[in-house]
C-alpha positions as CSV (number, residue, x, y, z in Angstrom):
1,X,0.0,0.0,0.0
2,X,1.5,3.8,-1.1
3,X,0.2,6.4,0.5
4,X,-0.9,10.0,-1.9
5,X,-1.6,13.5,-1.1
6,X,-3.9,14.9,-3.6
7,X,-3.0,19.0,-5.0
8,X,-7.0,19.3,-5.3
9,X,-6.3,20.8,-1.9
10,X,-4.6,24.0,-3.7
11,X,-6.4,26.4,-6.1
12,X,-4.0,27.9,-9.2
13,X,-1.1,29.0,-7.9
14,X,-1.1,27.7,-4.5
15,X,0.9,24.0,-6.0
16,X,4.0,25.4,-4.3
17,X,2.3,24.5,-0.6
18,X,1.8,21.1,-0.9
19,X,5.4,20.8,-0.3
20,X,5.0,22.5,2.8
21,X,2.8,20.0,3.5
22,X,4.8,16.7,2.5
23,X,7.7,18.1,5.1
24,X,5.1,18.4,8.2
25,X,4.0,14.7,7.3
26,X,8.1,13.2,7.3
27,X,7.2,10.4,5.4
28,X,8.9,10.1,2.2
29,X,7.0,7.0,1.3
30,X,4.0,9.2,1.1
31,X,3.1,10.8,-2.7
32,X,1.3,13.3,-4.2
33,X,-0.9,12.6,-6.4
34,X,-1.5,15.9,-9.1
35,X,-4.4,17.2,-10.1
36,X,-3.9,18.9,-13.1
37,X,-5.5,22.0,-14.4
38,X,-4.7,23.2,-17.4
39,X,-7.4,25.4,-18.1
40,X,-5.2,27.6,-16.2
41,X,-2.2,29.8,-17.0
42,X,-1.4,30.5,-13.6
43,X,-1.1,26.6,-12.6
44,X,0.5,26.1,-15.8
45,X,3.1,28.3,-15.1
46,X,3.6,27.6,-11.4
47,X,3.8,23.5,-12.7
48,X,6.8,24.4,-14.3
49,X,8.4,26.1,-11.3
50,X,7.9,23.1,-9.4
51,X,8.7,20.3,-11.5
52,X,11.7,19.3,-10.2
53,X,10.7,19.2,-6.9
54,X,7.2,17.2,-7.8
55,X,10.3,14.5,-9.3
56,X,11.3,14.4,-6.1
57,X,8.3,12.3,-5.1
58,X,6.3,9.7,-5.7
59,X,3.8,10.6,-8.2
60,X,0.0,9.8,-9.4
61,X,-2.1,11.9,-11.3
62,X,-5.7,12.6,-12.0
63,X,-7.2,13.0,-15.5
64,X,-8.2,16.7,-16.4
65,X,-11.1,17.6,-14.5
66,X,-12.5,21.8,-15.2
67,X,-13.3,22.2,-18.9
68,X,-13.1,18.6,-19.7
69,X,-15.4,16.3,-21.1
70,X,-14.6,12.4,-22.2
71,X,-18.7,11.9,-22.9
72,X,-18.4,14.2,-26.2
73,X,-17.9,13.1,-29.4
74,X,-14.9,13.8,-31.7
75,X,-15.7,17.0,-33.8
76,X,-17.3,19.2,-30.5
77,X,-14.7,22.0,-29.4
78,X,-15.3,19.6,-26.0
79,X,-13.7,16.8,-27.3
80,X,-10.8,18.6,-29.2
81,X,-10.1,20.0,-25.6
82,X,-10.4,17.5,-23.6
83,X,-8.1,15.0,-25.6
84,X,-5.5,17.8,-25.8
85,X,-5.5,18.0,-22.0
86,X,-5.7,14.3,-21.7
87,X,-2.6,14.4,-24.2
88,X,-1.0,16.6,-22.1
89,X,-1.3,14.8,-18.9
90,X,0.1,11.4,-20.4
91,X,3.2,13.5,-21.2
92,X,3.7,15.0,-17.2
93,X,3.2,11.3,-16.5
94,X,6.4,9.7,-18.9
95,X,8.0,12.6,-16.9
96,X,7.3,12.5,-13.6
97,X,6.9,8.5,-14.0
98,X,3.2,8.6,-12.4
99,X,2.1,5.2,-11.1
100,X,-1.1,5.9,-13.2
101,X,-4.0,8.6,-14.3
102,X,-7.4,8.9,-13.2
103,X,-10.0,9.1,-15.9
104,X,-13.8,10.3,-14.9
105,X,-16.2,9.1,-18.4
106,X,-18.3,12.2,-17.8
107,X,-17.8,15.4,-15.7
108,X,-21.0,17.1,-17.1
109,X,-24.9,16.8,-16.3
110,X,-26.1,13.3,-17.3
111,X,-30.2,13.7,-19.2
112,X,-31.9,10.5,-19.0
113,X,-32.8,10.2,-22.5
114,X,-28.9,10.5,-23.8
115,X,-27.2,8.3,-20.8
116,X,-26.8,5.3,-23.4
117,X,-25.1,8.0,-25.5
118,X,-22.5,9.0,-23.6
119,X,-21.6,5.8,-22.4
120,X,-21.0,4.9,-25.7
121,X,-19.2,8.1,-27.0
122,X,-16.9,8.1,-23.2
123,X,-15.8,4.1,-23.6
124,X,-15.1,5.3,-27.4
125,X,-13.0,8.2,-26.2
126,X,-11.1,5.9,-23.3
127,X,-10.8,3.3,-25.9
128,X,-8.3,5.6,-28.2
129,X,-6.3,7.1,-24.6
130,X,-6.4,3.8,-24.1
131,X,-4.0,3.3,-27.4
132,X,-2.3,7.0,-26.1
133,X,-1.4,5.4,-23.1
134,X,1.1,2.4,-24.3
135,X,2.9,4.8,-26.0
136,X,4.0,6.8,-22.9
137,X,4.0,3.7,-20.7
138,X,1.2,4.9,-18.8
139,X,-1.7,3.2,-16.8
140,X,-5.0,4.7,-16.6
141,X,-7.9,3.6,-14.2
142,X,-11.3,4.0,-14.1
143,X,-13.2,6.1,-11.3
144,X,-16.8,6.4,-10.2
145,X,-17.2,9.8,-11.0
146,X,-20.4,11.9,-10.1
147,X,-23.1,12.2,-7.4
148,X,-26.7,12.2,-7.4
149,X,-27.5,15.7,-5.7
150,X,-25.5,17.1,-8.8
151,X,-26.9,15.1,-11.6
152,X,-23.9,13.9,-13.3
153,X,-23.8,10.3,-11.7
154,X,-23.4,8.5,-14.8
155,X,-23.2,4.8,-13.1
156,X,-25.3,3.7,-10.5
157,X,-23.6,1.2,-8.2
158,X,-25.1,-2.1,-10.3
159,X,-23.9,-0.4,-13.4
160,X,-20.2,1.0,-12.0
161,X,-19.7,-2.7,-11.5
162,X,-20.6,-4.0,-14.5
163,X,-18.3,-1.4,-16.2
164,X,-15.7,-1.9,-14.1
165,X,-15.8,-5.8,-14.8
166,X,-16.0,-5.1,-18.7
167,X,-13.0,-2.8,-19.2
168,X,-9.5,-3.9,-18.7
169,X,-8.7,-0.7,-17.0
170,X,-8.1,-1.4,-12.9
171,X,-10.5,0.5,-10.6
172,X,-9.9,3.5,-8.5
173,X,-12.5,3.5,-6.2
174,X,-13.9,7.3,-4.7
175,X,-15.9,6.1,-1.6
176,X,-16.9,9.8,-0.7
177,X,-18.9,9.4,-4.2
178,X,-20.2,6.3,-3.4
179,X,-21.2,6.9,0.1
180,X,-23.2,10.3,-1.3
181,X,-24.5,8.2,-4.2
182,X,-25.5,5.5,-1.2
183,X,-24.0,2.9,-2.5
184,X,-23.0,-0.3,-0.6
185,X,-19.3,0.4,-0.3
186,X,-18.5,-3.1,1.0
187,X,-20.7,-4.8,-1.4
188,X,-18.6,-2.7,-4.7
189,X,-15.0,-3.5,-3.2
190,X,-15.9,-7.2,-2.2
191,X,-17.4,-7.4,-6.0
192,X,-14.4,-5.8,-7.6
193,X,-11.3,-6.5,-5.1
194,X,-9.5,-8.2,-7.9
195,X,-9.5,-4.7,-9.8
196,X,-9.3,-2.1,-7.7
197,X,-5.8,-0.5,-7.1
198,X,-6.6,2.4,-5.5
199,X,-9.1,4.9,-3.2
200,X,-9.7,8.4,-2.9
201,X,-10.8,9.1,0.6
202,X,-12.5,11.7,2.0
203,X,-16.2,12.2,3.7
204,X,-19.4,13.8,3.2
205,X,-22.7,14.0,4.9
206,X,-24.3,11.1,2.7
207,X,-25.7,13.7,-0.3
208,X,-22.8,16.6,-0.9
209,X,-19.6,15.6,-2.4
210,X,-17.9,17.9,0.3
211,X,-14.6,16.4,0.2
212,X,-14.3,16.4,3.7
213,X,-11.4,15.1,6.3
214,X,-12.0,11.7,6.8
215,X,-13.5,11.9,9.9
216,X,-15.8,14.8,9.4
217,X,-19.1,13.2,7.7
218,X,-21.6,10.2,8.1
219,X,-18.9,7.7,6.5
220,X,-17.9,5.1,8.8
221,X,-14.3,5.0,8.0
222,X,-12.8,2.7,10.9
223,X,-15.6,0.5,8.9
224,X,-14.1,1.2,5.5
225,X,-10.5,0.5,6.7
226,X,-11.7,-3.0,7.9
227,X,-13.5,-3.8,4.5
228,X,-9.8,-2.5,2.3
229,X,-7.6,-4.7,4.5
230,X,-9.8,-7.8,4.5
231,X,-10.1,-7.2,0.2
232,X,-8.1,-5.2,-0.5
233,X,-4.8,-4.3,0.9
234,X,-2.0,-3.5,-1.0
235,X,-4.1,-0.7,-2.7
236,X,-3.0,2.6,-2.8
237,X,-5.1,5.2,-0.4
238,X,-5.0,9.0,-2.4
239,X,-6.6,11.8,0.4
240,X,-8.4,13.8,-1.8
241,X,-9.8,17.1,0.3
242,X,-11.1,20.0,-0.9
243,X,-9.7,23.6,-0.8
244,X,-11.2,24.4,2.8
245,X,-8.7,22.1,4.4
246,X,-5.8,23.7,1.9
247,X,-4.6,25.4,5.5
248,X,-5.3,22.3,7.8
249,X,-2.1,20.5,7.6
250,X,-2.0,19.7,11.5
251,X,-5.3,18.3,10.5
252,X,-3.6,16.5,7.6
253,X,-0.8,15.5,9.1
254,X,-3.3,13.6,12.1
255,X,-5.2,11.3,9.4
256,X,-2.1,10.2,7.6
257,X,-1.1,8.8,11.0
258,X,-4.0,7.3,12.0
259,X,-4.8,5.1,8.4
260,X,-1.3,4.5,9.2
261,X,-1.9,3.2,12.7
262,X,-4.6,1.2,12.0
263,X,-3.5,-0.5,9.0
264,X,0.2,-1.3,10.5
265,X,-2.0,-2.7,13.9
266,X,-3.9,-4.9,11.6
267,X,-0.7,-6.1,9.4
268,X,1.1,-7.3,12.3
269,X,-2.2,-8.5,14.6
């Protein structure tokens, strides 16, 4: 099991203090994993400032997220961008040698009547990053993207599953989308243990995908740290918090220990 501190703590600009972070936590096995936003100069620009230092870690990476769109079809200005910032982010990962890249299959509002749609046109789109990806010896993996109280949960839990089973991408489970989706989160990991490699953690309060510390929601995570180590535990844990904690690193700092704590008391029980 690595351990990953995800940048979708910082807003544009801001990349520079996640270092600060790394050096309160004193754990060089820990990573970062890099949220990438092109869409803006500013974390363009600052990305390039800290590139040597990111090289000093190890590295995962998230797909492009803001102004990117995998469930349009080739010929929309959506698609066009989207693949160039997909394109992008498969080069950062030959050179920072990322472990692998998130991809969501929709970002955007799902309508009922065109779901079938852009299933089709997202697997089409993964199917050619797919044939990006050998060329830069990189891994992508699938996520549950989307919640219900924002319309743009493509997959409900029977369908993730089937997906999941039917691609040969491995899995990166987000189990504060499926807790606000209410999805049986030991049911999907028991179903697709053999697939999934990794988790974003955070918490919510069961509808808003808050990105909350992992203690601060209606997720039972002692509970979810039982269900990984008896399915799944050599997979990679990614804390994935939103802006509002961007300041907490004491905060930080105390959930890093404690997964730490109680996985290490269960590995040698």
């Amino acid at each position: 099991m690595s351990m990953y501190i995800s940048t979708n703590l910082y807003n544009p600009g801001r990349l520079q203090e996640v270092f600060q972070l790394m050096d309160e936590i004193g754990d060089p096995s820990v990573g970062i994993e890099l949220f990438p936003q092109w869409q803006s100069e500013v974390f363009c620009n600052e990305l390039a400032k800290q590139m040597e230092d990111l090289m000093q870690y190890p590295i995962s990476l998230h797909g492009p997220y803001y102004c990117t769109e995998h469930s349009k079809p080739e010929g929309t200005e959506e698609y066009a961008r989207s693949m160039q910032y997909f394109y992008q982010t498969l080069q950062l990962s030959r050179r920072l040698k990322s472990k692998y890249i998130v991809y969501h299959h929709n970002n955007c509002l799902v309508e009922p009547e065109r779901r079938d749609e852009m299933i089709s046109v997202s697997t089409e789109n993964l199917r050619k990053l797919r044939r990006e990806a050998k060329h830069f010896n990189a891994q992508i993996v699938i996520e549950n993207a989307g919640v219900l109280s924002r319309g743009n949960m493509l997959f409900d839990e029977e369908q993730f599953i089937q997906i999941a089973l039917s691609m040969p991408e491995n899995i990166l489970l987000d189990v504060g989308h499926a807790h606000a989706n209410g999805w049986n989160i030991g049911k999907v990991i028991a179903k697709l243990a053999h697939k999934i490699i990794a988790y974003h953690v955070h918490n919510n309060d069961g509808c808003e995908d808050n990105h909350n510390r992992i203690h601060e929601g209606t997720l039972d995570f002692a509970q979810f740290l039982a269900c990984y180590q008896k399915h799944t535990p050599q997979a990679d844990i990614v804390i994935e918090y939103g802006p509002q904690y961007a300041h907490d690193r004491n905060g930080i700092v105390q959930d890093v220990a404690y997964i730490n704590k109680v996985l290490n008391c269960k590995q040698t029980a």
